[in-house]
C-alpha positions, 0 to 999 in steps of 0.5 A: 500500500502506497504512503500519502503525503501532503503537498502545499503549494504557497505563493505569496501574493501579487503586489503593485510596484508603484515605482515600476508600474507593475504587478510583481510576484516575489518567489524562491528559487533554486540556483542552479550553479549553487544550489542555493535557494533564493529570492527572485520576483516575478513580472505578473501580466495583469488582465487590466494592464496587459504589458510590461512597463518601457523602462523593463523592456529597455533593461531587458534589450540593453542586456541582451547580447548578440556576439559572433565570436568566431574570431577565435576560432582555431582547430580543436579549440573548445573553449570560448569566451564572452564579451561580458559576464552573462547570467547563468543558464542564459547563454545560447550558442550557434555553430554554423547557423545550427542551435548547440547549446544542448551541447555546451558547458558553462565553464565561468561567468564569461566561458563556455565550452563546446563538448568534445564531439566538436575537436575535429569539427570545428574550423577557423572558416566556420561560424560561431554565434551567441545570445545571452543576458549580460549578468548585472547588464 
């Protein structure tokens, strides 16, 4: 016979953000680099203000990096690094136009490296793009 556990699911409740214009959520969340948990806050889309304000929208473009780095390719090169720091879990990587990024590892706030099936793949005429948040952008 199987063993019941009760499960609670509490969320703190919905608040305007007068200074923002609004509606923000605060949670806890895992990191995934530390495993630490943490407090995050939410943007909620609320029914009446369908939008998020300008001033969000214009931090979230003003961190978003596009970057090609395929000025540092060299064979069996895997390592690679970023203009600036991103935010963990954010970056994404492109190897000749094709998404990789299932098959990278984050080495540091400003590294990533290509897993090892790329050694005798990648070429110094081959293109290498990336997208991620910049970290404190």
């Amino acid at each position: 016979m199987g063993c019941f556990v009760a499960i609670a699911n509490i969320s703190r409740p919905v608040s305007f953000n007068i200074e923002e214009q609004r509606f923000e959520q605060e949670y806890v969340a895992v990191d995934p680099q530390s495993g630490e948990t943490e407090l995050r806050t939410k943007i909620v889309e609320d029914t009446e203000f369908r939008y998020i304000t300008e001033s969000s929208i214009t931090q979230t473009q003003a961190s978003l990096i596009i970057e090609d780095v395929s000025d540092q390719i060299i064979p069996e090169k895997l390592v690679y690094d970023t203009k600036y720091y991103y935010r963990p879990n954010s970056i994404s990587v492109y190897f000749n136009g094709l998404n990789i990024t299932t098959e990278i590892s984050q080495v540091g706030p400003y590294s990533f490296s290509l897993s090892n099936e790329y050694t005798n793949l990648i070429h110094t005429n081959d293109k290498l793009l990336i997208v991620y948040f910049k970290l404190n952008g």
